[in-house]
Residue frames as qw, qx, qy, qz and C-alpha x, y, z in Angstrom:
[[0.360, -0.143, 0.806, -0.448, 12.62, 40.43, 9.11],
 [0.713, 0.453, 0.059, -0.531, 9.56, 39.79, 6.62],
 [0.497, 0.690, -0.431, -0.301, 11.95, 38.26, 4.51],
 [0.054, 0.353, -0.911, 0.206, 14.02, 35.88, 6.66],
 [0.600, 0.168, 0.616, -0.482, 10.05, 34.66, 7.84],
 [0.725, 0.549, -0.059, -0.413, 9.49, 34.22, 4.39],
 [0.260, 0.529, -0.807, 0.016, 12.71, 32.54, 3.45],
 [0.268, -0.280, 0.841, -0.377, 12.33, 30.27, 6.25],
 [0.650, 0.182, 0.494, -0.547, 8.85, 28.98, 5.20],
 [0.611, 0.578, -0.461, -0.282, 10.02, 28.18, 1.68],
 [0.363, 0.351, -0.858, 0.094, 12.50, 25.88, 2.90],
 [0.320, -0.187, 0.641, -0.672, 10.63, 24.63, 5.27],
 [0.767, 0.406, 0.140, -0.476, 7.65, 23.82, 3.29],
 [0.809, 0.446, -0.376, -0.070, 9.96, 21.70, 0.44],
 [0.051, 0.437, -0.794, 0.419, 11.80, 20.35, 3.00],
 [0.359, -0.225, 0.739, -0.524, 8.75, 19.08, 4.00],
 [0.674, 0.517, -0.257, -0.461, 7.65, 17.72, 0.63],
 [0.377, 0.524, -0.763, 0.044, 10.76, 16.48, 0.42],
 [0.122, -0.236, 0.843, -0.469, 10.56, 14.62, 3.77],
 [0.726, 0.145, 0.320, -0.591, 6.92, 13.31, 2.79],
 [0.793, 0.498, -0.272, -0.220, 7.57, 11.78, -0.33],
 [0.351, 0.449, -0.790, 0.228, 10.99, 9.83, 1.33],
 [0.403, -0.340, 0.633, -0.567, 8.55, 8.75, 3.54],
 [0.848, 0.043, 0.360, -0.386, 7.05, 6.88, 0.96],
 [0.586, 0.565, -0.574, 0.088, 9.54, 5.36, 0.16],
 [0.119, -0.389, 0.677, -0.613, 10.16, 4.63, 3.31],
 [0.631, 0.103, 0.564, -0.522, 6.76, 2.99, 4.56],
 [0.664, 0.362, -0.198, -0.624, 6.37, 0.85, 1.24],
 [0.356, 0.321, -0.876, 0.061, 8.52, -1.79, 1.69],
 [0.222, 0.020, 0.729, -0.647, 6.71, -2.24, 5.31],
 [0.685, 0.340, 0.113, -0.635, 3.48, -1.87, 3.84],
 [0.644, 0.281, -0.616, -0.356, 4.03, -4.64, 1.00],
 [0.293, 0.215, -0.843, 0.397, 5.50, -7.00, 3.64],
 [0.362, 0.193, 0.705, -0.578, 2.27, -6.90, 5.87],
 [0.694, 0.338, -0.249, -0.585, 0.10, -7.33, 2.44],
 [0.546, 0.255, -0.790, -0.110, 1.89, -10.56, 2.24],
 [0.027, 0.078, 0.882, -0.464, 1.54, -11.64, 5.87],
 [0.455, 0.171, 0.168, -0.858, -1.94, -10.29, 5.55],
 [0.685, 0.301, -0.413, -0.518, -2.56, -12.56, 2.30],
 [0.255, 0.291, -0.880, 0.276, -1.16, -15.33, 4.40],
 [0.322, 0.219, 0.621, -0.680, -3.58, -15.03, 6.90],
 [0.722, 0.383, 0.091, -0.570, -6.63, -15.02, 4.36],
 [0.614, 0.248, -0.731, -0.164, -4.98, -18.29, 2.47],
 [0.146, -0.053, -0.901, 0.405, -4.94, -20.08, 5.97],
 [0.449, 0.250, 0.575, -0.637, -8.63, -19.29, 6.43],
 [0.701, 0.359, -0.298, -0.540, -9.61, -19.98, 3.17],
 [0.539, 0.329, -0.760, -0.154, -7.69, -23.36, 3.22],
 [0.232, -0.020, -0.878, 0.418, -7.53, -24.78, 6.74],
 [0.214, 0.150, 0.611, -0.747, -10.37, -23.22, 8.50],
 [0.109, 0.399, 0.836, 0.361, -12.76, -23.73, 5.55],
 [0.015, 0.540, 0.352, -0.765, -14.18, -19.77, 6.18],
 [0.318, 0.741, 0.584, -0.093, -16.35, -18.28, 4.38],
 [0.512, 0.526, 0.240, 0.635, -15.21, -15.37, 2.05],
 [0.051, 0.744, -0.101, 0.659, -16.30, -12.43, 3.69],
 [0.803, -0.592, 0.010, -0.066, -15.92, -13.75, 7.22],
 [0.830, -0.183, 0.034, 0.525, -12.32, -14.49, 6.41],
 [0.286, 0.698, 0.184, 0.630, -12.00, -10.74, 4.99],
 [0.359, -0.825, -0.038, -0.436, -12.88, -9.72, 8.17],
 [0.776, -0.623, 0.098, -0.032, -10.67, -11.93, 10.13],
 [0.587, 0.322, -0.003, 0.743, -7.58, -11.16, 7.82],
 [0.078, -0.795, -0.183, -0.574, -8.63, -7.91, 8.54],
 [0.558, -0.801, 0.156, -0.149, -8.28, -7.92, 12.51],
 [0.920, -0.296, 0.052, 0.252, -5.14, -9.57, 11.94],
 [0.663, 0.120, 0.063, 0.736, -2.96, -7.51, 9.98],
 [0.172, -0.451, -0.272, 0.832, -1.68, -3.45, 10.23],
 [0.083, 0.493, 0.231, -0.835, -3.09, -0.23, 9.50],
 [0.540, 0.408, -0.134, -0.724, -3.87, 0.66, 6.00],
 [0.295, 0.210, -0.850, -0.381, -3.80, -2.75, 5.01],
 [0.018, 0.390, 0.864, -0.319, -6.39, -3.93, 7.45],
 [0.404, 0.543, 0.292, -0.676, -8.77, -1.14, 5.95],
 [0.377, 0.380, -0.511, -0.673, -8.50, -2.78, 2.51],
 [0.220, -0.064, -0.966, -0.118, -9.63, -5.94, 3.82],
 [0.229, 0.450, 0.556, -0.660, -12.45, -4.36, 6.14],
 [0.258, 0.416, -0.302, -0.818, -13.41, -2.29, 2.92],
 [0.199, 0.185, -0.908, -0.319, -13.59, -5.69, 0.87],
 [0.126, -0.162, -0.936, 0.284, -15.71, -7.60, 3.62],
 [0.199, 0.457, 0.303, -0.812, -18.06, -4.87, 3.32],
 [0.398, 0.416, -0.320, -0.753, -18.82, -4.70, 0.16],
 [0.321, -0.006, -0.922, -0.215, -18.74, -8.23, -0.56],
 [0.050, 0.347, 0.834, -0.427, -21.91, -7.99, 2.40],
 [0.330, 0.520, -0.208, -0.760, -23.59, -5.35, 0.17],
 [0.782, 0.273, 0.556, 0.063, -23.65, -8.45, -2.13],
 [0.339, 0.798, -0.449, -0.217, -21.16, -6.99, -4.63],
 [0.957, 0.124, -0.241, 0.107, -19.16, -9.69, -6.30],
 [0.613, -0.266, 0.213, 0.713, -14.97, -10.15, -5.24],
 [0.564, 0.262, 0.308, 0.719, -14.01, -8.54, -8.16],
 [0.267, -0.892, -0.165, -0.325, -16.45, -5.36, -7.24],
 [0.433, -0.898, 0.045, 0.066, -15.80, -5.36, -3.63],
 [0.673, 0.124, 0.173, 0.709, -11.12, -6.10, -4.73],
 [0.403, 0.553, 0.270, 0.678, -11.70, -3.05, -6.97],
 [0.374, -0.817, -0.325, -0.295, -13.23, -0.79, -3.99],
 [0.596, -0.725, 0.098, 0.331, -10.92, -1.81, -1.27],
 [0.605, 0.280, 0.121, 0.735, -7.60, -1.28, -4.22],
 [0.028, 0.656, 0.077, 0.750, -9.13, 2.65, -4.66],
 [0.410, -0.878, -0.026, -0.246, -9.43, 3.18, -0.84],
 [0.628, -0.664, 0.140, 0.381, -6.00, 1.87, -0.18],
 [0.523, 0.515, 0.166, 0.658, -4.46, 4.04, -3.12],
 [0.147, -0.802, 0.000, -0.579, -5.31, 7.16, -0.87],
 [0.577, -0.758, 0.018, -0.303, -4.26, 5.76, 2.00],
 [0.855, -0.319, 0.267, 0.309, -1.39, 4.26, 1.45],
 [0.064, -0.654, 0.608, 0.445, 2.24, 4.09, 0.02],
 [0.589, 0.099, 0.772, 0.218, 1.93, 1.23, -1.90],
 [0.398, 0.497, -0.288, -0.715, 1.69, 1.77, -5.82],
 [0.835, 0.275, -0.266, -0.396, 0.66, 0.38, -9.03],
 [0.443, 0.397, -0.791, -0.139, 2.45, -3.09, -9.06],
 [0.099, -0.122, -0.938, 0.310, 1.16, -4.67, -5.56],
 [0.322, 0.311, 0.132, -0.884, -2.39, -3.05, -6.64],
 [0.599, 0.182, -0.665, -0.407, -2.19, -5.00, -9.85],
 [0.313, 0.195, -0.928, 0.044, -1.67, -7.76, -7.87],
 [0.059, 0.264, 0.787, -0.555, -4.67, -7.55, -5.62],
 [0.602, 0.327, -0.152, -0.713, -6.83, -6.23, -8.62],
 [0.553, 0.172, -0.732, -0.360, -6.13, -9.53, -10.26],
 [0.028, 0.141, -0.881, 0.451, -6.29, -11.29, -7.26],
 [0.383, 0.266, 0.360, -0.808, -9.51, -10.19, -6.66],
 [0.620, 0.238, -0.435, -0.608, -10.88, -11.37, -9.84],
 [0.568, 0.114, -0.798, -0.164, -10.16, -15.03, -8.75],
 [0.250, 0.124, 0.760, -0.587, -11.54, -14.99, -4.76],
 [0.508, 0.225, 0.609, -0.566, -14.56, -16.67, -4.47],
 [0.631, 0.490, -0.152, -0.582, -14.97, -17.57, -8.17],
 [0.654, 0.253, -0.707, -0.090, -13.19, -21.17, -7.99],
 [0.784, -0.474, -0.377, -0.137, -12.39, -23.88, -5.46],
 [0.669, -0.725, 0.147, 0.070, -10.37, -23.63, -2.54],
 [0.595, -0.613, 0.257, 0.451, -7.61, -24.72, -3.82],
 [0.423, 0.681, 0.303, 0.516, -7.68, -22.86, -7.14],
 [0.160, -0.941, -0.179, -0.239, -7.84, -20.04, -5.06],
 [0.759, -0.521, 0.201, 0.336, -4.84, -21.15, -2.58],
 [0.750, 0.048, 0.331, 0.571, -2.82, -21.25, -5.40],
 [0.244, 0.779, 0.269, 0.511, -3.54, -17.85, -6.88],
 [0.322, -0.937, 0.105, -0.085, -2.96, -16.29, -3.35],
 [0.866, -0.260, 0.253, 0.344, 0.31, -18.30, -3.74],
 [0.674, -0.006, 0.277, 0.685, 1.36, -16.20, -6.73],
 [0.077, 0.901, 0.014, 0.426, 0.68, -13.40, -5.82],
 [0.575, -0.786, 0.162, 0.158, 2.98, -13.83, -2.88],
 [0.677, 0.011, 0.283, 0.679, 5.64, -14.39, -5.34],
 [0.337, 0.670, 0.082, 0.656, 5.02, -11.49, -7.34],
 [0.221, -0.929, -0.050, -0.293, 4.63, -9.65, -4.43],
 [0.747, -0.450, 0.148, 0.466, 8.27, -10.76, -2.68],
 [0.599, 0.302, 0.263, 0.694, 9.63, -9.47, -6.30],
 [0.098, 0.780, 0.147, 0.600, 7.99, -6.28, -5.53],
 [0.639, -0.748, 0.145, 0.108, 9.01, -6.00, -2.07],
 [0.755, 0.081, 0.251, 0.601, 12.42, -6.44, -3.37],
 [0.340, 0.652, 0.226, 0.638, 11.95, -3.06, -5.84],
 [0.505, -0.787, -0.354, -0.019, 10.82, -1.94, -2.97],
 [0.675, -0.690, 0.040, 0.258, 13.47, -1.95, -0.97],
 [0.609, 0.155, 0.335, 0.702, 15.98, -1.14, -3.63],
 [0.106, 0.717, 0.261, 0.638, 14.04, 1.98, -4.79],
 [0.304, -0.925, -0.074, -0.218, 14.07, 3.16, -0.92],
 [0.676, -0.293, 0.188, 0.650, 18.03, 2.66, -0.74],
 [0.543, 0.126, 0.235, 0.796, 18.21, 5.02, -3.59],
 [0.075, -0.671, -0.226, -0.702, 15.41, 7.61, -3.30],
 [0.276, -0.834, -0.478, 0.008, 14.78, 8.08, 0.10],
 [0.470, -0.602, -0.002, 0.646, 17.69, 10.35, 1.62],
 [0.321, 0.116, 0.454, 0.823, 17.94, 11.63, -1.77],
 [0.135, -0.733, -0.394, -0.538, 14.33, 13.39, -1.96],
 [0.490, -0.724, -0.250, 0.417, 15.16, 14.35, 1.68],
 [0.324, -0.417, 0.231, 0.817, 18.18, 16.60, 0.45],
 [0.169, 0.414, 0.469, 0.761, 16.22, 17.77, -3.05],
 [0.321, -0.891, -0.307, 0.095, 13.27, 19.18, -0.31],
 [0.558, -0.686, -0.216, 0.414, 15.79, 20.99, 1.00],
 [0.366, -0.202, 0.345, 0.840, 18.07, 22.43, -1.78],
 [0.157, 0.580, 0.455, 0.657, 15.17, 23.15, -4.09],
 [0.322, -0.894, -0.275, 0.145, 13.96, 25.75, -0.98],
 [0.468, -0.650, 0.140, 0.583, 17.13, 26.96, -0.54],
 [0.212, 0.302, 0.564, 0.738, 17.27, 27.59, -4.89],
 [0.049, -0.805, -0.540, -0.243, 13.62, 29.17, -4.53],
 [0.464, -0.686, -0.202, 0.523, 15.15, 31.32, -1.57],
 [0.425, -0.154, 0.416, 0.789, 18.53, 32.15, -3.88],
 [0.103, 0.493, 0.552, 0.664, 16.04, 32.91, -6.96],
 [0.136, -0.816, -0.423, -0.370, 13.43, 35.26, -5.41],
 [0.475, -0.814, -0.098, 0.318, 15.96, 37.16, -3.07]]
């Protein structure tokens, strides 16, 4: 009986690996796709409303979802701290690395970004948030391409490598 509890928790447990990691895969595409609406929102306050850097941080911020509104909160903070862009960029990047799915390529793109808020005019700036929305459509693209082929696929490896671990140590 010891055994079959024991069995069971193996698979279970990498099954639920499995099912974590296809989630991100899953939630990244989503997650890029509000970065972009997000970055949308902070080009229309930077251009039209003539806002203020960290005021418009904050009101990107109430505008777009979950972990991506805490990398613009994160920003708007720091940048009140009186840390430059590039500082407070680099801050809000490392707090949505832990908190998100999103990886290195739409990271880069909001590291560099970051380097060029608040360090030119308006529409120096427009234009930079302009290409990063290109790069970031290309990566929303991988995106979605890499979670056609990996997600259902780390689902079933969770599961067989448990059921291997099972096979091996029984």
């Amino acid at each position: 009986m010891i055994r079959f509890i024991g069995a069971a928790l193996v698979v279970a447990a990498s099954t639920g690996i499995g099912f974590r990691i296809a989630a991100d895969y899953r939630h990244r595409p989503r997650q890029i796709r509000s970065l972009m609406h997000a970055l949308r929102v902070l080009r229309t306050e930077i251009d039209f409303t003539l806002t203020p850097l960290p005021l418009a941080l904050v009101r990107t911020a109430e505008r777009a979802d979950a972990p991506v509104a805490h990398f613009f909160t994160v920003c708007a903070e720091h940048l009140e701290l009186g840390e430059t862009p590039a500082e407070a960029v680099t801050a809000g990047v490392a707090e949505l690395r832990g908190r998100s799915a999103l990886r290195g390529p739409e990271l880069e793109v909001l590291s560099a970004l970051g380097g060029t808020l608040g360090n030119s005019d308006r529409q120096s700036q427009c234009q930079h948030i302009d290409a990063a929305l290109m790069h970031l459509s290309h990566v929303e693209e991988e995106a979605r391409e890499a979670q056609r082929r990996n997600e259902r696929l780390w689902q079933y490896l969770g599961f067989l490598f448990g059921l291997l671990l099972v096979v091996l140590l029984y």
